[in-house]
N, C-alpha and C positions, 0 to 999 in steps of 0.2 A: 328451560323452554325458550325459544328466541321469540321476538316478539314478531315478527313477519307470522310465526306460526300460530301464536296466540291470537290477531286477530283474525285466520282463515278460521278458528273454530270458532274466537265469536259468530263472524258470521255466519256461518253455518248453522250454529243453535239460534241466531237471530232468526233463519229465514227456515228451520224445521218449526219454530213455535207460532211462527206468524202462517205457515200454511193452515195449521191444527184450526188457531183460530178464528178464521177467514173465513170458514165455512160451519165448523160444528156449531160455533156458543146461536147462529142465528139459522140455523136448518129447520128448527121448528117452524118457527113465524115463514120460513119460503117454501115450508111443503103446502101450511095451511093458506097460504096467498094462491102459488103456483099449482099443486093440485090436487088443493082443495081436499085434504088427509085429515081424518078421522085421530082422534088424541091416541087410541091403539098404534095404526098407522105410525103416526112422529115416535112411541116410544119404543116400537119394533127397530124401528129405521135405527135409534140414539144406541138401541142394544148390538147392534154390529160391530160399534167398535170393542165393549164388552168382548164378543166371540173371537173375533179379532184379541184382544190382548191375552186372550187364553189359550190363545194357537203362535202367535208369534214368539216364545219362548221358545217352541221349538224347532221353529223354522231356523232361528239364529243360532242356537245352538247342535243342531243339528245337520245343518246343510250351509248357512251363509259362513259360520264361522269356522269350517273347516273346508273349504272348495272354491272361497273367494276370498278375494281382498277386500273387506268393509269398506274403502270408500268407493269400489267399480259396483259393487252391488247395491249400495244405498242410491245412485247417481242410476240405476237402470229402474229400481223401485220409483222413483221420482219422476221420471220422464214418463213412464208407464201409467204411476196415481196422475199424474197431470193429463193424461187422456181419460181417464175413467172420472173424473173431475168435469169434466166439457161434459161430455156422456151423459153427464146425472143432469143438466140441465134441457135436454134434450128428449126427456122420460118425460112420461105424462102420463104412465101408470103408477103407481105408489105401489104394487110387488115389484114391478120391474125397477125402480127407482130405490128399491132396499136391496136387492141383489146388486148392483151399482154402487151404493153405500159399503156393500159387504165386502165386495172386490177392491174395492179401495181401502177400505179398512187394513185388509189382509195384504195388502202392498205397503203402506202407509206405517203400521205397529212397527213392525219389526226393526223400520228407521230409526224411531226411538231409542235400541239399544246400541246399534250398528253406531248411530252420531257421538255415543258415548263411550264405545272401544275405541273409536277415533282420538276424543278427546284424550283417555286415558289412557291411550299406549305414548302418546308426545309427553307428557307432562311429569315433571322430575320429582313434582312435591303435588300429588294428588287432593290432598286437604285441603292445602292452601289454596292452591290454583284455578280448581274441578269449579267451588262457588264462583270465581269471577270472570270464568266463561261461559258457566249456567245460565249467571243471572240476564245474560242476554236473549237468552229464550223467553225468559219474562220480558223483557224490553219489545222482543218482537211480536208476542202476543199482545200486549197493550197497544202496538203500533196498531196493529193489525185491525181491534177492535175498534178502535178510534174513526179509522178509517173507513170500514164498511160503516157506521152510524152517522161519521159527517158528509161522506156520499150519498148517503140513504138506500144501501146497497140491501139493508135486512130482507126486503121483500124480493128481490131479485135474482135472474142468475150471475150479476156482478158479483157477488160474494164469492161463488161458484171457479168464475172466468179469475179472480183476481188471486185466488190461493191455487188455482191451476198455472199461471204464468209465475209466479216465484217457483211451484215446485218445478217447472222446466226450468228453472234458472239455478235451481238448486241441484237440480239433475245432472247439470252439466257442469257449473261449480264443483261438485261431488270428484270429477274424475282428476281435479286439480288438487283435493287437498292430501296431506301426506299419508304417506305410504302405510298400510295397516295390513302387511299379510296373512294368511290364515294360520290358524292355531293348531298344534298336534288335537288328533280326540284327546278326550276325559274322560274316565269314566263317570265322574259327575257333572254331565252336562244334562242341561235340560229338564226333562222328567223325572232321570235318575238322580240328579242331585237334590230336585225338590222333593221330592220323596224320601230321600234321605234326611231331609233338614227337618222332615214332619215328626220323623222318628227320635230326633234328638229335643225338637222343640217343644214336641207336646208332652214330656216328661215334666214339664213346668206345668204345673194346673193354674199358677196364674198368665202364662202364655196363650192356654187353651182357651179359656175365659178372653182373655184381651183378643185373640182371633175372633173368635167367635161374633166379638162384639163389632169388630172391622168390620167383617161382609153384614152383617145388620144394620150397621150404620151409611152402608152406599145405598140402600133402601132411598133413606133421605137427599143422599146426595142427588142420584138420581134425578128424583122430582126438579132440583135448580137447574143442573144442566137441561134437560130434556124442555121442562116448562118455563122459566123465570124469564126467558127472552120475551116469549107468545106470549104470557103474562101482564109484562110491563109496557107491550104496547098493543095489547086487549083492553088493557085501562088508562090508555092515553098519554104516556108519559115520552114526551121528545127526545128522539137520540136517544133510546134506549140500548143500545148495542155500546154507546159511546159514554151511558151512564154505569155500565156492567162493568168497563175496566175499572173504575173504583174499588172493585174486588179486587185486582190483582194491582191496583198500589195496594191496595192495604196487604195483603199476601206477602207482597217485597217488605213492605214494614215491619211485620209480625214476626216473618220468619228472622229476622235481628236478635229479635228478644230470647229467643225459642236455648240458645246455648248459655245466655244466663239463667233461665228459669230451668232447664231441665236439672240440675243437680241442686237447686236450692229448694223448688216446690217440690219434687220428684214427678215421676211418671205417671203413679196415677190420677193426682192432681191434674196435671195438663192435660191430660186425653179425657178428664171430667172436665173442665172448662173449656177443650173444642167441643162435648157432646150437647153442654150448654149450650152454647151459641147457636148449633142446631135449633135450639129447641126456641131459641127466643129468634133467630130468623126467620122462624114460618111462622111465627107469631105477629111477628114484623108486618110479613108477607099481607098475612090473614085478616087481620083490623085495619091497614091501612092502603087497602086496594080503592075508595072510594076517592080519593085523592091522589092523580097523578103524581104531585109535587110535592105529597106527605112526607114526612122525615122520618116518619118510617121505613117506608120502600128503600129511602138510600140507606137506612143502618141495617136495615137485613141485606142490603148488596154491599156494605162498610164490611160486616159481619163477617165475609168470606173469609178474610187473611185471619182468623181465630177460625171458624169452623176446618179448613182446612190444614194451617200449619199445627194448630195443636195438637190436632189427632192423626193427621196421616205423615206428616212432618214427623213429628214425635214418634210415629209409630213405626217409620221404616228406621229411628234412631234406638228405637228401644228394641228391635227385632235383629239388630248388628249387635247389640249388646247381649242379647240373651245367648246370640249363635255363636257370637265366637270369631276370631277367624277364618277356622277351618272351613266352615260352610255357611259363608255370611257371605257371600251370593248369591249360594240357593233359597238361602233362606229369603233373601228378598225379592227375588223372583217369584217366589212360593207365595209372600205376601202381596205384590203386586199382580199376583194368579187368583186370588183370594178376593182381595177388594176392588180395583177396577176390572178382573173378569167374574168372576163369579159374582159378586156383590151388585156390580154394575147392570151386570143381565137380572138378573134377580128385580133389582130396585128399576129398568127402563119400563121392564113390562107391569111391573105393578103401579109403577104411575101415570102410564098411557092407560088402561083400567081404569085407575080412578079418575083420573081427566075426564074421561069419556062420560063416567056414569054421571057429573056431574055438569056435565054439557049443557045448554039450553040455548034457545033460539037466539042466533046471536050474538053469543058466547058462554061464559063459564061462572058458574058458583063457585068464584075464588076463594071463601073465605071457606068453605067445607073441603076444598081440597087442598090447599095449605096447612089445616085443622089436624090432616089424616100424615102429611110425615112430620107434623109437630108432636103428634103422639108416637109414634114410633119412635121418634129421636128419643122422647121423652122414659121408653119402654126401655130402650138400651143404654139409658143414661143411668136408671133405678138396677137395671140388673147388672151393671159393670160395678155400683157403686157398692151392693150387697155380694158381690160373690169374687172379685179383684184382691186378691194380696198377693202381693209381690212376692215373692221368696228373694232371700238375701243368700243364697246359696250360690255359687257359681253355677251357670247352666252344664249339666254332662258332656263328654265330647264322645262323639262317633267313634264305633268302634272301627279297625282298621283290618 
């Protein structure tokens, strides 16, 4: 890969991961500033991209990837989210401002893969290469975060304005980077090939169990993204948006370790010590909400890079392992269908529910609603730990 080309895809995953986060991690704290939304409300709104990640599978695989060129199509997605982006700030209803959120959404996902056929149709050594154009996606989300918190953008439609103007920039960046044309059909694209992978994967009963345990465990996730922003500065903690990247250092950190531990502790180990961390970051969360500047609050927001790399890291690592080559695309799409969509909807609307019930003048009973996915985490962490055995079998392969 020449390196002229390696940095247009940095930048590129730099200025997709900094749009993402510009606006989502602080949407909550600017519905309930700006108009004034009910915890229902914020967790409806956070479930769109949920819906969103469950339909753009097959928008890409279906229509982007066979009819366009991935970078003409992702660069018209972007200039299009960058108007639907202005728009949201200009709602002052909270349905019409989730229909807003949803159209965006559904512009917005599909970028995701489309940035990554990009990547990986240039690149001559995938393995190698793939992590050190990624990890600038992380780079851009921390930029990103940093930024709307030392502007003090959380409450505003600056968050809004400022990940609308990178994705017009990225819109139009898009029509410059290298050429990616479309691909003959498949017959396993999409739907069809996830549905194939369910068929080969779930013949593993410890597969079936470790899925299971995925969409159970975004329950919890949920709760951080949608809440942990409006949280942290419902209880007075400064630059909170700009205390939240600490999560993703430690994330860049954690996931380091994640290729020496995965074959010396094994699998189930690891995705028991991401379930853990779940369970001791809302605990975190829960006891040390009375103190802005508690060392609690930062080691459940430290906490992220093990909640997250251990278990969903690990999980899309041990879900290419089980599938195989053959259909170790669909199978992670199927998984990425599984726990950011189905899981993620599942888990926005059950923790805009318990927000709400726990509501009171003025703000919120944190420590009962932190209480409520520390026990969950705590459910799937007992039922992965008693019903999880690996099989040392190779996984079957589809039949042909």
């Amino acid at each position: 890969m020449k390196k002229s080309t390696g940095i247009s895809l940095s930048a590129m995953m730099f200025m997709e991961y900094f749009i993402w986060s510009a606006w989502y991690v602080t949407m909550g704290t600017y519905m309930k500033a700006q108009l004034h939304s009910s915890d229902i409300h914020i967790g409806a709104a956070f479930s769109a991209l949920a819906i969103a990640t469950m339909i753009s599978p097959f928008f890409v695989g279906l229509i982007a990837d066979r009819y366009f060129a991935a970078q003409k199509i992702m660069g018209l997605l972007h200039l299009a989210g960058a108007v639907l982006l202005v728009l949201a700030t200009l709602v002052t209803n909270n349905q019409v401002f989730y229909w807003v959120i949803l159209g965006y959404s559904l512009l917005y996902m599909p970028t995701i893969a489309l940035s990554n056929n990009i990547a990986f149709s240039r690149m001559t050594d995938p393995g190698t290469q793939f992590p050190w154009i990624r990890v600038f996606g992380t780079i851009g989300w921390i930029v990103a975060g940093s930024l709307v918190g030392a502007l003090g953008f959380e409450k505003s439609p600056n968050s809004f304005y400022l990940a609308a103007g990178v994705s017009t920039l990225l819109g139009l960046f898009s029509f410059f980077l290298p050429h990616t044309p479309p691909r003959a059909a498949s017959a396993d694209d999409a739907g069809v090939g996830m549905l194939k992978s369910t068929g080969v994967l779930f013949k593993s009963k410890a597969y079936l169990v470790f899925f299971i345990a995925a969409i159970l465990v975004c329950i919890p996730l949920a709760f951080y993204y949608g809440f942990a922003n409006p949280f942290l500065n419902e209880v007075g903690m400064n630059n909170a948006a700009g205390k939240m990247i600490l999560g993703q250092v430690s994330e860049g950190l954690f996931i380091l370790a994640i290729p020496f531990l995965f074959n010396r502790i094994g699998v189930k180990n690891m995705l028991l010590l991401g379930m853990s961390a779940w369970v001791i970051r809302y605990l975190c969360f829960g006891f040390g909400y009375e103190n802005p500047n508690s060392w609690l609050l930062y080691l459940g927001i430290i906490l992220h890079g093990i909640c997250y790399d251990f278990f969903f890291v690990t999980g899309y690592m041990y879900t290419e392992k089980k599938a195989g080559p053959a259909i170790k695309n669909a199978a992670q799409g199927l998984f990425t269908f599984a726990t950011y969509g189905l899981g993620m909807f599942i888990g926005t609307w059950v923790s805009g529910f318990v927000a709400e019930h726990y509501a009171i003048d003025g703000g919120h009973q944190w420590k009962e609603i932190w209480l409520v996915p520390a026990g969950i985490a705590a459910a799937v962490l007992l039922y992965f730990l008693f019903f999880f055995r690996d099989d040392k079998t190779p996984s079957p392969k589809p039949a042909h």
